[in-house]
N, C-alpha and C positions, 0 to 999 in steps of 0.2 A: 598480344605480345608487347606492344605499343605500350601498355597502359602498365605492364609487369616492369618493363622496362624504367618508367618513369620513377615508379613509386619504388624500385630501391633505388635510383639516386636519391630522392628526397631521404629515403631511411639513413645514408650515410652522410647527408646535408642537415648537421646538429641543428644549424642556424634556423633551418625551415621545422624541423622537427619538434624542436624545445617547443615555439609557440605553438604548431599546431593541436599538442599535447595540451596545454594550456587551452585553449581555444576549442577541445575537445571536453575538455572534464567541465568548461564553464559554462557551454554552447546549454542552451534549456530545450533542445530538436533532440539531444542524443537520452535515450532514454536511462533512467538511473540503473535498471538493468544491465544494459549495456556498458554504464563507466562499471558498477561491482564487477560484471563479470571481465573487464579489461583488470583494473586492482586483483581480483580474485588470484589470476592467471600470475601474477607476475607474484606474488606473497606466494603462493604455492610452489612457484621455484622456485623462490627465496630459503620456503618451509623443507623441501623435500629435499635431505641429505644427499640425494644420488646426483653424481654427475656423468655424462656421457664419458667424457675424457676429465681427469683429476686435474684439479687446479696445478698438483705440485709439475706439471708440465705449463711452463709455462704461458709460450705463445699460442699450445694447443688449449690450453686449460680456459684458457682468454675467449679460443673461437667459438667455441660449445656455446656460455655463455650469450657472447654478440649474437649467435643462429638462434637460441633463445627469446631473447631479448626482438628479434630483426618478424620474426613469426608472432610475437604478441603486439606488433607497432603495426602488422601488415594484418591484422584484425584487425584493428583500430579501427585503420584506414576502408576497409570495406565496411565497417558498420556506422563511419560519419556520413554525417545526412549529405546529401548531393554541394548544398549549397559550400561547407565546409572544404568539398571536396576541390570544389572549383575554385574557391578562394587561392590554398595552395598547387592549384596546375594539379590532379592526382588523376583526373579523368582523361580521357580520348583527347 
């Protein structure tokens, strides 16, 4: 619970995120697998017209999205190598 708890502060901390993302696609431990199937994931909502809740609601249209978006960053993060992991604090 410790560790669920960490890793969405870091999700909502742009500042730790941006580079780790960065630091994730450049990292040569994470396999090319791994970054397509992170790209894949996020082009495929990009691609697929359905939305949970429609954008023309505004602030709800927004949240879909960020749950989105908060669930393809929280793969990420369980599939960077340990060392990545500890760099940004995301372990025990």
């Amino acid at each position: 619970m410790v560790r669920f708890v960490k890793r969405v502060r870091f999700l909502f901390n742009v500042r730790r995120s941006v580079p780790f993302l960065v630091d994730f696609f450049r990292s040569g431990d994470v396999s090319f697998v791994k970054k397509g199937l992170s790209v894949g994931l996020v082009a495929f909502y990009f691609w697929l017209p359905l939305d949970l809740i429609p954008d023309v609601f505004l602030l709800l249209g927004i949240v879909d999205d960020l749950a989105v978006f908060t669930f393809i960053l929280q793969l990420m993060v369980k599939m960077a190598p340990e060392e990545l992991q500890k760099r940004y604090e995301l372990t025990k």
